[in-house]
C-alpha positions in Angstrom: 212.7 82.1 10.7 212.6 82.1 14.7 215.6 82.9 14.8 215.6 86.4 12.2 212.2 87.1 14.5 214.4 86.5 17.8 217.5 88.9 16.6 214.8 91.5 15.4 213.3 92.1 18.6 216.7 92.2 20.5 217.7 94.3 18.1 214.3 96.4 18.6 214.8 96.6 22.5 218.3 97.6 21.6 217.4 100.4 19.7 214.4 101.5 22.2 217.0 101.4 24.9 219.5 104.1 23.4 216.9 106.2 21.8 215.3 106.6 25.5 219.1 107.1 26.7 219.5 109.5 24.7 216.5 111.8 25.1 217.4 111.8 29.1 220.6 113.2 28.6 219.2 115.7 26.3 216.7 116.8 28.9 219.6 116.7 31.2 221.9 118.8 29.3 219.2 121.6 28.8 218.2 121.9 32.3 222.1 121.9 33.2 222.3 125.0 30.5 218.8 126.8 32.1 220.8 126.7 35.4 223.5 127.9 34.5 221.9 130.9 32.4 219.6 131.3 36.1 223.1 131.5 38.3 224.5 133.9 35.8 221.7 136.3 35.5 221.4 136.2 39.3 224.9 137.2 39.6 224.2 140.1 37.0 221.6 141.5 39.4 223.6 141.1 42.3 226.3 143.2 40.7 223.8 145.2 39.6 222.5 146.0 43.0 225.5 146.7 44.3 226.4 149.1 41.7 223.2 151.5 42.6 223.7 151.0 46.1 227.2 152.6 45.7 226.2 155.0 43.0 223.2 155.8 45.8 225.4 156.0 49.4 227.8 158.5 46.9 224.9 160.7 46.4 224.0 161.0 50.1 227.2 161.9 50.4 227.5 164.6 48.0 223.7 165.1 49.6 225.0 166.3 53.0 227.9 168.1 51.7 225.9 170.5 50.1 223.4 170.7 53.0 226.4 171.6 55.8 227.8 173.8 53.1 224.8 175.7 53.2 223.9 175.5 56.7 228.0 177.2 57.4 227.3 179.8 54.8 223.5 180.7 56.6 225.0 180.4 60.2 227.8 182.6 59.3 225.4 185.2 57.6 223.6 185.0 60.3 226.4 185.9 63.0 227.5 188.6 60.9 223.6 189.8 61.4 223.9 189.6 65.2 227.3 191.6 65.4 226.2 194.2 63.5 222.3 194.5 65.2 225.0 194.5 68.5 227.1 197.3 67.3 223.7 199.5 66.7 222.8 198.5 69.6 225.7 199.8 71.1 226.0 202.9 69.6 222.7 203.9 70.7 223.4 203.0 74.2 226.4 205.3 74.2 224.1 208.2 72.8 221.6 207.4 75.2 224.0 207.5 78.3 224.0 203.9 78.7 227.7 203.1 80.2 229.3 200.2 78.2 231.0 197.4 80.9 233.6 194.8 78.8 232.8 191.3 79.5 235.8 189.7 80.7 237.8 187.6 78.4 236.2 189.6 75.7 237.6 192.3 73.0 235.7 195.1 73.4 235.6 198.1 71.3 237.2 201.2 73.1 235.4 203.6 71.4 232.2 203.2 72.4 232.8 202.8 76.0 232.0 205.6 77.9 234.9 207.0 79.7 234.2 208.3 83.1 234.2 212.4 83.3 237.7 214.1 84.8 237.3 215.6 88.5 239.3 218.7 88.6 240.1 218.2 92.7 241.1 222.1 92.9 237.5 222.9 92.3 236.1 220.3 94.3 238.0 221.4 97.4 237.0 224.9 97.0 233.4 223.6 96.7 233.8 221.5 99.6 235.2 224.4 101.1 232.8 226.9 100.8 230.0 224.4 101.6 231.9 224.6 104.9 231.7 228.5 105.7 227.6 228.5 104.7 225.5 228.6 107.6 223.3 226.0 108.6 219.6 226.7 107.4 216.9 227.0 110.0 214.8 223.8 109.9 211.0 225.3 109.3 208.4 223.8 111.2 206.0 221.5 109.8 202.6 221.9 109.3 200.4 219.4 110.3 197.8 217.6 107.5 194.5 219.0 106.9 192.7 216.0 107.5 190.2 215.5 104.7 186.2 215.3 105.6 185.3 212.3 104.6 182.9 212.2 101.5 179.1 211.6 102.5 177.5 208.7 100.8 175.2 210.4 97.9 171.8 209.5 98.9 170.5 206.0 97.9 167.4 207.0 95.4 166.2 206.7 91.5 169.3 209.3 90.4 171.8 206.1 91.2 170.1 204.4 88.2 171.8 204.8 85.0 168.5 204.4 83.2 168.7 205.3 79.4 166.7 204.6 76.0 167.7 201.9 74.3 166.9 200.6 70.8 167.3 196.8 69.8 168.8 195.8 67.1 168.1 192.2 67.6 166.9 189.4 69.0 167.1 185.8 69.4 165.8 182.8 71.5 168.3 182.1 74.2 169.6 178.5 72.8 169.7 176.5 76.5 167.2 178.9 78.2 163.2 178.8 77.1 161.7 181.7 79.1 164.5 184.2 78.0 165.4 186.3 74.5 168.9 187.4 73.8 168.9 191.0 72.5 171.5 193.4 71.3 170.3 197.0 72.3 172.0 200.2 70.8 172.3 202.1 74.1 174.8 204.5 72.7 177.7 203.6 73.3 180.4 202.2 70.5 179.5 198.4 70.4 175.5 197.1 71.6 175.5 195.3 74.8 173.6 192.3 75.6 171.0 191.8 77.3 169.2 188.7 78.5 165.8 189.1 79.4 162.6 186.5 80.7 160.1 188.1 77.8 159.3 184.7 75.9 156.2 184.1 78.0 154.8 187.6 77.9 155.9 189.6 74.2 156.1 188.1 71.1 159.5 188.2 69.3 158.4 190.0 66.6 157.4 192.5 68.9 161.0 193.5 70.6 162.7 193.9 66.4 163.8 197.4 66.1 161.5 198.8 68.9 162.9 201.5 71.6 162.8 200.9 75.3 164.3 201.9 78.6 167.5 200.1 79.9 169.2 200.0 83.1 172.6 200.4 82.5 174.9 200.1 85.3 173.9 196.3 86.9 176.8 194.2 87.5 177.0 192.0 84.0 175.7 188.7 85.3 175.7 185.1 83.5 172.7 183.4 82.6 172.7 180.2 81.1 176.5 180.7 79.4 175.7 184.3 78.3 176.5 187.3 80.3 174.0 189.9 80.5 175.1 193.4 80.5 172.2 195.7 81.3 168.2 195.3 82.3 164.9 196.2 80.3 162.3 198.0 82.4 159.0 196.8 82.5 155.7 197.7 83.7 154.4 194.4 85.1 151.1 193.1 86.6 150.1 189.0 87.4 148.1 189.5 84.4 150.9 191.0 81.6 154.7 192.5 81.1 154.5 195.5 79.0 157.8 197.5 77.7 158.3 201.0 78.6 157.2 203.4 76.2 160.1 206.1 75.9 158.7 209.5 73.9 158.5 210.0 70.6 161.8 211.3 69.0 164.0 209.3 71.9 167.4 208.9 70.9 169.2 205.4 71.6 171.7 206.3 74.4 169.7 209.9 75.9 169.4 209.7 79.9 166.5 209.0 81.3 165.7 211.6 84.5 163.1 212.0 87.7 162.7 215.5 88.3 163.6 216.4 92.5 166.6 214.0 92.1 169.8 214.5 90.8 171.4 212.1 88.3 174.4 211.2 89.3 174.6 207.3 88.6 177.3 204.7 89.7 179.3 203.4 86.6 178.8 199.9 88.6 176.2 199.8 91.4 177.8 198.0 94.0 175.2 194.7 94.8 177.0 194.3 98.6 175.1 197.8 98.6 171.8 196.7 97.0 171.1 200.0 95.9 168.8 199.0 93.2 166.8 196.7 95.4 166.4 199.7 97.9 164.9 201.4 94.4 162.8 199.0 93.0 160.0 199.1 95.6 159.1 203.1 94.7 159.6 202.1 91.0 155.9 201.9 89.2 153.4 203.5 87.0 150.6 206.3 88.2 147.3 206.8 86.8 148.3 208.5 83.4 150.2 205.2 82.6 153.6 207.7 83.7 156.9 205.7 84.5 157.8 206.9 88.1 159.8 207.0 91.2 157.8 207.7 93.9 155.4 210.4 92.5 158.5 211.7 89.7 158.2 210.6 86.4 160.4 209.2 83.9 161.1 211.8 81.2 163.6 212.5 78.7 164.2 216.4 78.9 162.5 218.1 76.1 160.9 215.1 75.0 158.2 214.0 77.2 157.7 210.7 79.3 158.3 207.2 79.7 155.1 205.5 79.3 153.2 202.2 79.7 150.9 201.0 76.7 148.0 199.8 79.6 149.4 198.8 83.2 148.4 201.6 85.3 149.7 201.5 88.9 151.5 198.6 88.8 155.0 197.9 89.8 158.1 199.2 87.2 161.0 196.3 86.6 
């Protein structure tokens, strides 16, 4: 009985043996057959890859053969373009008188070269000739120059002001400047100047919307704060208050403003080396009747009436 139990388990541990043999090379054989499957399929893609790449490099190909096909057939539209712009240019030279010179080492067309005009040298010696036998002009005498009086200086007074009524349009806090407004006044002329001007303190804003006043005109335009000012409102002032010039009822925007005893006859630009204005501004102020003046002439627009303060009396105008 030991001995059936003894060959049983050999046989047992035989058995366990080959069946573990076996499943090895089983799991050997299908990881053998997952490689190879791997190595082909990597080769397909490889093959693969190199099929686009050629398909793609002959497509860049027929690409830029297309491209310089077009670019010849544009540049050679193009140069037939410029030859025939040159031959209009050409021709209308020639009918303008323009001579035509060839370029050296270039075909030029005869035709519209100018030839030079045939001398007939018969007439030209007769002409020579008979410039010869005519007698010598008398030389006449010169005259001297009439030296030119210098123009006088026109007299430094209230006529050199271009003074005029004005009429804003609007206005606007200067934005880097808190004393001063920035106004467009109508002072007829095609566009509305500018004008920058130290009111803040003294009028309110709603004050200077659509309201008429006197201008000075012809001050060199002068910066302030980034904005260039192109003309000056007239004020009466005192320590007290600034007050706006009153121009009469009916003014026009752009109507001269005159000083009767002086003529008008204002510079386009006063010159400031000249400081005509400041020479001005001492005999500018208002009289008793609240009257712009110069001196003892009032402002006044002809046919109109006068340039008036609303309360300053005899204080200075500026």
């Amino acid at each position: 009985m030991s001995h059936l139990l003894h060959f049983y388990n050999i046989f047992r541990t035989i058995t366990c043996r080959m069946s573990a043999k076996s499943s090895i090379e089983i799991i050997q054989e299908g990881t053998q057959t997952s490689l190879g499957l791997i190595q082909q399929n990597t080769q397909t893609i490889k093959r693969t890859i190199d099929t686009l790449t050629n398909e793609l490099n002959e497509l860049n190909k027929e690409y830029n053969i297309l491209v310089s096909k077009q670019l010849r057939e544009e540049n050679t539209q193009l140069l037939a373009a410029v030859e025939e712009a040159k031959k209009k240019l050409v021709n209308l030279e020639v009918q303008n008188g323009v001579k035509q010179i060839p370029i050296p080492n270039q075909t030029v067309n005869a035709s519209v070269i100018e030839q030079p005009p045939s001398v007939d040298t018969e007439s030209v010696g007769q002409d020579a000739s008979a410039a010869k036998e005519k007698p010598k002009k008398e030389k006449k005498e010169k005259k001297p120059k009439e030296q030119k009086e210098p123009v006088g200086e026109l007299p430094v007074d209230v006529g050199r002001l271009d003074l005029r009524i004005g009429k804003v349009l609007d206005v606007q806090r200067h934005p880097d400047a808190d004393s001063l407004y920035v106004l467009k006044i109508n002072v007829g002329e095609e566009k509305p100047r500018t004008v920058c001007s130290g009111l803040v303190k003294h009028i309110p804003i709603d004050d200077l919307k659509d309201k008429a006043l006197v201008v000075l005109c012809n001050l060199k335009p002068v910066k302030m704060r980034g904005i260039i000012s192109e003309a000056m409102v007239m004020c009466a002032s005192s320590e007290q208050r600034v007050e706006t010039l009153i121009p009469p009822e009916n003014s026009v925007a752009g109507e001269p403003v005159h000083c009767e005893g002086f003529t008008r006859q204002s510079d386009s630009i006063m010159n400031p080396k000249k400081k005509i204005f400041e020479t001005v501004s001492p005999d500018l102020h208002t009289n008793d009747n609240l009257q712009a003046c110069y001196k003892n002439s009032p402002f006044l627009v002809f046919g109109k009436g006068f340039c008036l303060s609303r309360s300053l009396k005899n204080v200075p105008v500026k």
